[in-house]
SESE-431118 format. One line per field, with one value per residue (C-alpha): residue number from 1; residue in three letters; chain; x negated, y, z negated. Coordinates in nm, 3 decimals. Each point is the difference from the previous one (the first is absolute). Layout:
REM residues N
seq	[NUM,...]
type	[Ala,...]
mol	[A,...]
x	[X,...]
y	[Y,...]
z	[Z,...]
//
This chain:
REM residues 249
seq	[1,2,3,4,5,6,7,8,9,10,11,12,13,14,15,16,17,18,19,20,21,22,23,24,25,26,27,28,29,30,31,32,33,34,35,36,37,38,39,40,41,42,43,44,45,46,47,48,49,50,51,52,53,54,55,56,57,58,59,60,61,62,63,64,65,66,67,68,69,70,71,72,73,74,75,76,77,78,79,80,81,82,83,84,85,86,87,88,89,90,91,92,93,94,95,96,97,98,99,100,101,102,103,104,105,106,107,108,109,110,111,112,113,114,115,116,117,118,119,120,121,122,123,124,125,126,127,128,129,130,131,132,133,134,135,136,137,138,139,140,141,142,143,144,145,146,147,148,149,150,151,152,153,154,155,156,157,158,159,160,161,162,163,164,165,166,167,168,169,170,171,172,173,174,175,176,177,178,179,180,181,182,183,184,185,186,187,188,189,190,191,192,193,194,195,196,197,198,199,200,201,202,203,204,205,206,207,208,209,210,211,212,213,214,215,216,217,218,219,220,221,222,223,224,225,226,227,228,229,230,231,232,233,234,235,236,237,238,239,240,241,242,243,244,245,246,247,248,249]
type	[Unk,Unk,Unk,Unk,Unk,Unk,Unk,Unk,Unk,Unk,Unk,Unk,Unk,Unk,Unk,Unk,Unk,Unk,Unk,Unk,Unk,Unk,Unk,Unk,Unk,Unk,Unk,Unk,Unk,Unk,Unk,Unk,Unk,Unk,Unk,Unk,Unk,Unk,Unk,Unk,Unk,Unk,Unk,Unk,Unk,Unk,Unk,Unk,Unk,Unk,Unk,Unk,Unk,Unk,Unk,Unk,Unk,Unk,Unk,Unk,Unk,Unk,Unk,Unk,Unk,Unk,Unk,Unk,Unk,Unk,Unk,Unk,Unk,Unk,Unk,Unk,Unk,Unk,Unk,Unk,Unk,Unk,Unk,Unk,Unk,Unk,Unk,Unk,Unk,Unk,Unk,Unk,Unk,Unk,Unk,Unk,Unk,Unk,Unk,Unk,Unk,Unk,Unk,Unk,Unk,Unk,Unk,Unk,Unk,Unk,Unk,Unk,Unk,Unk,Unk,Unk,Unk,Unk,Unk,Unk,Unk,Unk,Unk,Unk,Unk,Unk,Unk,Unk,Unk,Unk,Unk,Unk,Unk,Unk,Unk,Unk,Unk,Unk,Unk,Unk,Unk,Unk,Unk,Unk,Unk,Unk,Unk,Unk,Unk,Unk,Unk,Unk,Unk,Unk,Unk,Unk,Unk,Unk,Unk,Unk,Unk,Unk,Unk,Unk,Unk,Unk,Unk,Unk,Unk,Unk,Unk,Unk,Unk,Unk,Unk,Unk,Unk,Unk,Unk,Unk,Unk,Unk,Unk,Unk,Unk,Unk,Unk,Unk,Unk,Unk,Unk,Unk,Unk,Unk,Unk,Unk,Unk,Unk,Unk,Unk,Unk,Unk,Unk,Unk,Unk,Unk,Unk,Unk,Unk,Unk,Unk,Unk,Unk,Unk,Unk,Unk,Unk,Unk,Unk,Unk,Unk,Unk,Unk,Unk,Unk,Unk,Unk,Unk,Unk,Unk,Unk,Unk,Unk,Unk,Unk,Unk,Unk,Unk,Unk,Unk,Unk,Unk,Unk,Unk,Unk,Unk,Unk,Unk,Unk]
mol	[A,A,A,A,A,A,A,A,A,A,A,A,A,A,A,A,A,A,A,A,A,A,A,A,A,A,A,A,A,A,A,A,A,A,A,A,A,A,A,A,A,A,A,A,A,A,A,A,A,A,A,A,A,A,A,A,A,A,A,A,A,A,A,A,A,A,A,A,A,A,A,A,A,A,A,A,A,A,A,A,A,A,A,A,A,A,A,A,A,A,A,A,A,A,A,A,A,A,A,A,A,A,A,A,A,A,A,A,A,A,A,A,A,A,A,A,A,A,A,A,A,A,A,A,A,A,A,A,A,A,A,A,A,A,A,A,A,A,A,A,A,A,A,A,A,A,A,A,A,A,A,A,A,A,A,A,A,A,A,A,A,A,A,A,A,A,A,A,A,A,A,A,A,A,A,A,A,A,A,A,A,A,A,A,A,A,A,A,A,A,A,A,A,A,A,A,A,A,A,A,A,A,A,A,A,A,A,A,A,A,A,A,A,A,A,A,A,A,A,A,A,A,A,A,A,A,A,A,A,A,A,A,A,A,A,A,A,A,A,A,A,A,A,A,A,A,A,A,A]
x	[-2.483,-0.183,-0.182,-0.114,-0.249,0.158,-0.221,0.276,0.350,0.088,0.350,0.203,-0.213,0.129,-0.253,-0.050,0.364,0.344,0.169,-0.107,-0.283,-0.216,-0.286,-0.171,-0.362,-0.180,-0.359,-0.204,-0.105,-0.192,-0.076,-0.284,0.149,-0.301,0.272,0.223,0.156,0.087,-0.350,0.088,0.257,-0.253,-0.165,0.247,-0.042,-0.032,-0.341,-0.125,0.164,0.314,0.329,0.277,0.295,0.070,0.390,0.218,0.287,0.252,-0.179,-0.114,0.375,0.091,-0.137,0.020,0.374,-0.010,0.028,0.248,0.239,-0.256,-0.030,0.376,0.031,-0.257,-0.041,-0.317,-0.171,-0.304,-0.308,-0.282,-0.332,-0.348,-0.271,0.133,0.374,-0.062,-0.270,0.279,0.227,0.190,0.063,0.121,0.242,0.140,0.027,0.154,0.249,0.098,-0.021,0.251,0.220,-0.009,0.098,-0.300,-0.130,-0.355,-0.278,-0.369,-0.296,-0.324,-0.311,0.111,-0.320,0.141,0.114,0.218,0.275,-0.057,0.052,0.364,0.109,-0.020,0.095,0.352,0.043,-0.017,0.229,-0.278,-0.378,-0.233,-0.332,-0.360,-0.216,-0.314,-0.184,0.067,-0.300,-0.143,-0.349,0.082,0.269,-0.254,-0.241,0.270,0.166,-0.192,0.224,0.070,0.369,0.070,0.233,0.141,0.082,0.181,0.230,0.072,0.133,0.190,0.119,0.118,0.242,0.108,0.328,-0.125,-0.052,-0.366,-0.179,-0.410,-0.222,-0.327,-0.245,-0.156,-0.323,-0.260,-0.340,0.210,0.321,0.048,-0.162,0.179,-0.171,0.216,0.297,-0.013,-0.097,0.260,0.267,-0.090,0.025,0.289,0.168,-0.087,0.133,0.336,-0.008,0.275,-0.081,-0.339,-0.095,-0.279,-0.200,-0.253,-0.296,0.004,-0.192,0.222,-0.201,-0.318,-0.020,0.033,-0.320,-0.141,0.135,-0.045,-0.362,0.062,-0.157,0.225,-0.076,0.196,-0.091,0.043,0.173,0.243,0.369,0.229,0.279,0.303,-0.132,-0.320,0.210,0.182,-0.231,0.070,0.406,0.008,-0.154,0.225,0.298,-0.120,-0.015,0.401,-0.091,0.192,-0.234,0.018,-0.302,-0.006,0.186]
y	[15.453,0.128,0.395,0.323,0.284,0.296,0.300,0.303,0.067,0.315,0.116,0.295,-0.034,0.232,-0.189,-0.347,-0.069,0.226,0.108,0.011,-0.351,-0.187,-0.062,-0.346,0.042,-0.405,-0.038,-0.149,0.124,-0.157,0.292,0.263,0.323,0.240,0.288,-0.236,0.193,-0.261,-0.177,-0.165,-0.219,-0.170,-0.312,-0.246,0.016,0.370,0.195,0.003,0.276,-0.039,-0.156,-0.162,-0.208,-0.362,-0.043,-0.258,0.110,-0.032,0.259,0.203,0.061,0.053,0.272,0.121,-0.044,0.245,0.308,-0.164,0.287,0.241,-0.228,-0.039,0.370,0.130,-0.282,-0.141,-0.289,-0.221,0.048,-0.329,0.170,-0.029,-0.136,-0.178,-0.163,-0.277,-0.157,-0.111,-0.142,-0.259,0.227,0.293,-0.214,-0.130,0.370,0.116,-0.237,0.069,0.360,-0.044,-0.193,0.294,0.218,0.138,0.128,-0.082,0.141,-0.075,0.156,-0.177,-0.008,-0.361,-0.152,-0.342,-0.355,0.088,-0.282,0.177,0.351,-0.129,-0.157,0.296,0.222,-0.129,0.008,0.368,0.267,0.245,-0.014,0.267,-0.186,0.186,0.035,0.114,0.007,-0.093,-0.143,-0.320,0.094,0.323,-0.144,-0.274,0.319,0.204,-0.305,-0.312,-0.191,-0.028,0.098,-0.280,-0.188,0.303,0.129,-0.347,0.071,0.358,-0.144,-0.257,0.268,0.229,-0.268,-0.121,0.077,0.140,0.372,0.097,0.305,0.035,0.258,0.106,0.143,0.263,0.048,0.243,-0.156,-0.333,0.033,0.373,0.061,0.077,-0.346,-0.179,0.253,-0.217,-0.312,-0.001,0.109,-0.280,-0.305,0.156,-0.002,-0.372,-0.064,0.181,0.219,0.235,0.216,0.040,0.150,0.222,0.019,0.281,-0.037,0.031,0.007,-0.169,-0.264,0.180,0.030,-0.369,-0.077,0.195,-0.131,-0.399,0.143,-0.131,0.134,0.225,0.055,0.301,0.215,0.340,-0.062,0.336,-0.171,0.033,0.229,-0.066,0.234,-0.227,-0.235,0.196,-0.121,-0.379,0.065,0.159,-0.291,-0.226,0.227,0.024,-0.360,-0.006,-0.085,0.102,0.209,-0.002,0.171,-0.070,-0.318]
z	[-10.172,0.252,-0.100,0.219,-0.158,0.038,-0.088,0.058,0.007,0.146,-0.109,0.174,0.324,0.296,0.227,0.088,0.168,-0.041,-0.317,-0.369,-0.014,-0.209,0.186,-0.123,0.010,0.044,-0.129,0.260,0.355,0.345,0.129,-0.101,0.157,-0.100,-0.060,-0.193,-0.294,-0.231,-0.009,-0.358,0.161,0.274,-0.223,-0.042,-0.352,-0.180,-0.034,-0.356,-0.217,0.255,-0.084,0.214,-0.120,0.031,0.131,0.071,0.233,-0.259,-0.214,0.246,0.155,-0.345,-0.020,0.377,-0.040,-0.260,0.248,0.175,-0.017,0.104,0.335,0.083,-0.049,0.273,0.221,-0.142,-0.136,-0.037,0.208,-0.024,0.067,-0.156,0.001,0.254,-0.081,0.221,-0.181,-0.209,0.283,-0.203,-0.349,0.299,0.171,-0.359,-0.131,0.350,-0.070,-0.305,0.019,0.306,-0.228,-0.238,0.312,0.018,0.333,0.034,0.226,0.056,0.086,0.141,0.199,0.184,-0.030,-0.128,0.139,0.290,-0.161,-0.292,0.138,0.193,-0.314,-0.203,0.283,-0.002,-0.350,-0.025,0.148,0.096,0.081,0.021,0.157,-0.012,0.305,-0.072,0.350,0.312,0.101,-0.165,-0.083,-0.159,-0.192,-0.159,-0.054,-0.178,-0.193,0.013,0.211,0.401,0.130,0.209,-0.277,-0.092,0.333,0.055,-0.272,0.077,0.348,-0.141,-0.297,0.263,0.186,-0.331,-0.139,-0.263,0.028,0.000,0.034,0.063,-0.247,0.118,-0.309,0.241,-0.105,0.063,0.209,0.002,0.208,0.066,0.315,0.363,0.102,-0.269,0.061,0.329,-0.126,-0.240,0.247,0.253,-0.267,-0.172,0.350,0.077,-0.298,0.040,-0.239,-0.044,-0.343,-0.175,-0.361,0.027,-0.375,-0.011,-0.206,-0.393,-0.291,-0.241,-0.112,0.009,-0.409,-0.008,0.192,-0.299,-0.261,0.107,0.124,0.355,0.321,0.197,0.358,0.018,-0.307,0.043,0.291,0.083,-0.003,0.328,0.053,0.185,0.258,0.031,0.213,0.189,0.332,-0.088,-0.041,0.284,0.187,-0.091,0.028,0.357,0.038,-0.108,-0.322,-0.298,-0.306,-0.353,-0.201,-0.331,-0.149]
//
């Protein structure tokens, strides 16, 4: 029976999706975001010292279904995130199943970068999608993350006519993304797209210990961490452009 690592699972989340969640944290990333804040869950297989869990989706909705009550009674559910959830495209569309036969909302969160099949198949196996874009422009976003947008940017647009409810989240971060150019570029992509509400994420430090402790570089040690406030410019922006603003997730 076919297995996925799973290296956290986040119970009581009030993030991630509406409601009382577990967020399901998959080990394995393709992307090398130099802010990302869960470094430990980018090799495929954990970093020595590290541990993640081998499931089968009988076991792990065993024990998702466990909080079942706490989902019916606030609106909540499961959110798929990572990692990167879509690494594990076949084990994801199994566990959305049964999770829905459990009636069990289910939600996932992503960066897109994946077969574009791949991507549509999942896509309508969920109820909700919150989708990462990390930069606008394709050079940067290989600088900042190792990979070009181009595949990514095809799925957002085929997300965002999807029946599948989808919203965008862009990490803003500081010397990356968070200039009045980008403000700009952002707005004119996000428009092509047709997109109607964006997630603005300010800057944290949240995984900063962890660089330390796995002794991994960190290009943004000691970096000061972003206030709402630090974003105002780029909401407004996009609120100009008639686009809805969330800051924070």
């Amino acid at each position: 029976m076919e297995q996925a690592l799973v290296f956290n699972l986040q119970k009581f989340s009030i993030h991630d999706g509406a409601g009382i969640r577990t967020d399901v944290f998959f080990q394995g990333c393709n992307l090398r975001c130099g802010w990302c804040s869960n470094p430990e869950s980018q090799p495929m297989e954990p970093l020595p010292g590290e541990k993640a869990t081998a499931y089968t989706v009988p076991a792990l909705v065993a024990e998702l279904v466990k909080d079942k009550p706490f989902y019916e009674e606030s609106g909540g559910g499961v959110t798929l995130t990572g990692g990167e959830a879509l690494l594990h495209p076949d084990f994801v569309l199994a566990l959305c199943e049964a999770l829905h036969h459990e009636g069990i909302p289910v939600a996932i969160e992503t960066a897109a970068c994946v077969n574009e099949d791949v991507f549509a198949r999942v896509l309508a196996a969920v109820d909700f999608a919150y989708i990462d874009l990390k930069h606008y422009d394709d050079a940067k976003h290989r600088a900042g993350t190792g990979v070009g947008n181009a595949l990514i940017l095809r799925n957002i647009a085929y997300a965002l006519k999807s029946k599948t409810p989808a919203v965008l989240r862009i990490p803003v971060i500081p010397g990356f993304n968070d200039g009045e150019v980008d403000f700009l570029g952002f707005v004119n992509v996000l428009k092509e797209l047709g997109a109607k509400e964006v997630q603005l994420l300010p800057f944290h430090q949240l995984g900063e210990s962890k660089y330390k402790r796995l002794q991994l570089q960190y290009a943004y040690d000691g970096q000061k961490q972003m206030r709402d406030g630090d974003v105002s410019a780029f909401a407004d922006a996009l609120l100009s452009a008639g686009i809805e603003v969330q800051i924070g997730g």
